[in-house]
N, C-alpha and C positions, 0 to 999 in steps of 0.2 A: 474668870480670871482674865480672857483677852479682852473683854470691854472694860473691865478695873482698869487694865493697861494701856489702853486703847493701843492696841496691836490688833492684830487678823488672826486667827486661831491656829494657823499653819507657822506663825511663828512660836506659839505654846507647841504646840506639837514636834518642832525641830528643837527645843529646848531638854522636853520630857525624853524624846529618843537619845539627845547626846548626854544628859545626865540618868539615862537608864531608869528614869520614873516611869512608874507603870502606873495608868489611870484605872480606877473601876470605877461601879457604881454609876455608870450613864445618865445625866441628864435624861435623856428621852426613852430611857429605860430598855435603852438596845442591850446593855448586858448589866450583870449586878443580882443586886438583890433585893433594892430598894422596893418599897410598893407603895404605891402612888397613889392609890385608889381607885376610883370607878372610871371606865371608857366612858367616851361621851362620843354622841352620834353626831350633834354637829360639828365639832372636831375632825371626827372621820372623814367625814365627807370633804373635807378642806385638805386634809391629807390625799383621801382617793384624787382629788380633783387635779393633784400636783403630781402623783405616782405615775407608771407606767405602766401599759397595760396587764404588765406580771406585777402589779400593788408591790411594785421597788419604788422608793422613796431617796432622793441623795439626803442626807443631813442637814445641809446649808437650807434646803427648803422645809425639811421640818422647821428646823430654827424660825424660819420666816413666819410660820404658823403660829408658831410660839410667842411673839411679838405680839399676836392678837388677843393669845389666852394666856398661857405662862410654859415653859417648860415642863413644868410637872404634871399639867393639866394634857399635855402635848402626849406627855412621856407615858401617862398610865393609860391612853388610848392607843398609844402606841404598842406599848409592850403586849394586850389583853386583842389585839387584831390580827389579820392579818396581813399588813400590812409590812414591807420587809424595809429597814433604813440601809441603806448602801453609803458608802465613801463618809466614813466619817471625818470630819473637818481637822480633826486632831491628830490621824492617820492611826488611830489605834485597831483599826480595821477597812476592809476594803466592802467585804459585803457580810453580812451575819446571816444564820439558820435558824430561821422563827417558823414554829408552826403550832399557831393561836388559830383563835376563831374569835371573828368580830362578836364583844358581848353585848 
């Protein structure tokens, strides 16, 4: 939605808090339900390459990974890892409780 608008995502994000919209379903498969399909290893490694050394990932850099491959490509390696996404761009969280295993 903020690149249909071309805005920044923290202005969807200040829009959704002041009119009380509640986001689910995550693009990058940080919460929801959506399934995405299979992790991919080289993916992963694109992610680890950007995480810190506790495999915390901000958002803004997945996104960036996602430009390469697609968000959903992103999102179901993400969700199936372990890998943890922090500060989501939208503010609908600051850091989430994942505990996957890389498949």
């Amino acid at each position: 939605m903020a690149r249909e608008l071309h805005v920044e995502p923290k202005e969807i994000a200040e829009l959704t808090k002041k009119h009380g919209i509640r986001i689910d379903n995550c693009e990058l498969g940080v919460f929801g339900s959506k399934d995405f399909g299979d992790a991919r290893d080289d993916i992963y490694e694109k992610l680890s390459a950007k995480a810190n050394a506790q495999k915390k990932l901000d958002c803004s850099a997945a996104w960036e990974v996602a430009q390469e491959f697609s968000l959903n490509k992103v999102g179901s390696t993400t969700k199936k890892s372990d890998i943890e996404v922090i500060y989501c761009q939208l503010g609908c969280f600051r850091t989430r409780i994942h505990h996957g295993s890389k498949s």
